[in-house]
C-alpha positions as CSV (number, residue, x, y, z in Angstrom):
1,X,22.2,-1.4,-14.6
2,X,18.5,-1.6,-15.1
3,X,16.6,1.7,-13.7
4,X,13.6,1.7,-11.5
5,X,10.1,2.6,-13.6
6,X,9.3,5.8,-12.0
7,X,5.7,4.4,-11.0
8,X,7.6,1.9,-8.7
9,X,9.4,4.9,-6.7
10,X,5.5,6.8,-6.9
11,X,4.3,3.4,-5.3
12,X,6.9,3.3,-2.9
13,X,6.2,7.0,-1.6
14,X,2.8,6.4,-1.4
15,X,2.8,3.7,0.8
16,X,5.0,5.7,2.6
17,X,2.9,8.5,3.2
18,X,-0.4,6.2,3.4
19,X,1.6,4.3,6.2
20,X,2.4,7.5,7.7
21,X,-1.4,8.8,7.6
22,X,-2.3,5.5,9.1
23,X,-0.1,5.6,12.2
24,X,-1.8,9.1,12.7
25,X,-4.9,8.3,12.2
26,X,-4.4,5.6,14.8
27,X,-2.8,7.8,17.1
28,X,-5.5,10.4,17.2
29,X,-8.4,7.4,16.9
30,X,-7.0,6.3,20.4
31,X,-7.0,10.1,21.8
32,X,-10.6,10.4,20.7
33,X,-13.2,8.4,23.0
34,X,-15.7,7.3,20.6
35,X,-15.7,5.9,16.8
36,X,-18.5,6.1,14.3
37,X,-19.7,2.6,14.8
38,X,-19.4,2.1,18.3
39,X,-15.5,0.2,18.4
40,X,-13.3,0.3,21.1
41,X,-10.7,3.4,20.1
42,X,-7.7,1.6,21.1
43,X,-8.2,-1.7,19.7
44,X,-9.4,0.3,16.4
45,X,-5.9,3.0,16.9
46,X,-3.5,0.0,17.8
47,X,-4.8,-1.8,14.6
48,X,-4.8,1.5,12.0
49,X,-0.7,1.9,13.7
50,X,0.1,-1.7,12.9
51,X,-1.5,-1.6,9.3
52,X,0.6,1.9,9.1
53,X,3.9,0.4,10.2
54,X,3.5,-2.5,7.6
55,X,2.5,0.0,4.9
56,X,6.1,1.6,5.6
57,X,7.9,-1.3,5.2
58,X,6.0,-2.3,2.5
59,X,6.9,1.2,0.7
60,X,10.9,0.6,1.7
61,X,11.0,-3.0,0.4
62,X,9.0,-2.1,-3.1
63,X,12.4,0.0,-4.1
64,X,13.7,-3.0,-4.2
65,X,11.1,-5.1,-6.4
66,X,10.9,-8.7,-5.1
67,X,8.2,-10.8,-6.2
68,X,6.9,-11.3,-2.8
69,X,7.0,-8.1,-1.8
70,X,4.1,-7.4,-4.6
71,X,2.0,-10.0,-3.1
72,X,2.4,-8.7,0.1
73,X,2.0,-5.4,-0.8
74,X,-1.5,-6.1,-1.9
75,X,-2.0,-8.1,1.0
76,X,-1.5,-5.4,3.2
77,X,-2.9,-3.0,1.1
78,X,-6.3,-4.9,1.8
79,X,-6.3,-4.8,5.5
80,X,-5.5,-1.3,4.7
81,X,-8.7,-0.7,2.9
82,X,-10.7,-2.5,5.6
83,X,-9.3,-0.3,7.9
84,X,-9.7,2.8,6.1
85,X,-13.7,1.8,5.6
86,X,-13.6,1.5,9.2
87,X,-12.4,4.8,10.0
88,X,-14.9,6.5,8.0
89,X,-15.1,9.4,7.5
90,X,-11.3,10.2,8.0
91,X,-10.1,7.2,6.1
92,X,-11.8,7.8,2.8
93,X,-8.9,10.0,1.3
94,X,-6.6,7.1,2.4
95,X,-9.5,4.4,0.5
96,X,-8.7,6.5,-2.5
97,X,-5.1,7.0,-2.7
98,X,-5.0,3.2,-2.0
99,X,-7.1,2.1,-5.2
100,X,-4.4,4.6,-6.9
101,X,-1.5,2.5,-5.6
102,X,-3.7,-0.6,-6.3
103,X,-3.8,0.6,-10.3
104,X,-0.2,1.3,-10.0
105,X,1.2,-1.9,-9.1
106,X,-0.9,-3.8,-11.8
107,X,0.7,-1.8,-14.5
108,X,3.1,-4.2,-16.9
109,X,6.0,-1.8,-16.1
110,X,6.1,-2.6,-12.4
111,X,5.1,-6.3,-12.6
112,X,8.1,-6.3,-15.0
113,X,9.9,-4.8,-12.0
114,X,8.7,-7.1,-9.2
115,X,9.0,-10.1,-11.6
116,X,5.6,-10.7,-11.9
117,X,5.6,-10.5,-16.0
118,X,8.5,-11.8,-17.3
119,X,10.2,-9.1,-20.2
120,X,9.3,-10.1,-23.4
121,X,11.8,-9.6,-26.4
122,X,10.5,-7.1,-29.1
123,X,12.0,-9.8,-32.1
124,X,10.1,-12.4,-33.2
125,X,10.8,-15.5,-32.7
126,X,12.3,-17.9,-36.1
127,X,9.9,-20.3,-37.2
């Protein structure tokens, strides 16, 4: 039984705990009345929850290593960063730890695990 690369579990957790953050951020963005450039806190919290909640699920479903989970995993993990350059100066630790997960899932280990690279054998081939 093939083994999960331990960079696809570090993935996974971080998009778990960058989800979490997110829903907290959006929680507390709606309790606060103003933002730093002038948006409506709620519209601005509901949208930080929702990119959260998808965050999570995207952290559950990259245990699992489909190949379009890995696209939509850096979907997401876009409107993340938009969000997190929205929320400034709060979302800049999220900003970083999401160009760490964005390193992470380009690395030939876990694009062999999602499917993305296909797994090349180390003999070479007869002529």
């Amino acid at each position: 039984m093939d083994e999960r690369p331990i960079l696809v579990t570090l993935v996974g957790t971080l998009l778990l705990v960058i989800g979490f953050l997110s829903i907290l951020e959006g929680y507390l963005t709606v309790l606060s009345e103003d933002t730093l450039l002038g948006m409506d806190p709620q519209a601005l919290g509901a949208y930080s929850a929702l990119v959260g909640i998808a965050l999570m699920i995207c952290g559950l479903a990259s245990f699992y290593g489909t190949r379009p989970v890995w696209y939509i995993s850096l979907a997401i993990i876009f409107l993340a960063m938009i969000n997190s350059l929205l929320t400034v100066p709060e979302g800049l630790v999220r900003f970083v730890l999401l160009l760490v997960v964005i390193s992470y899932l380009n690395r030939p280990q876990v694009k062999e695990h999602f499917g993305i690279l296909k797994q090349t054998s180390p003999e070479p081939k007869p002529r």
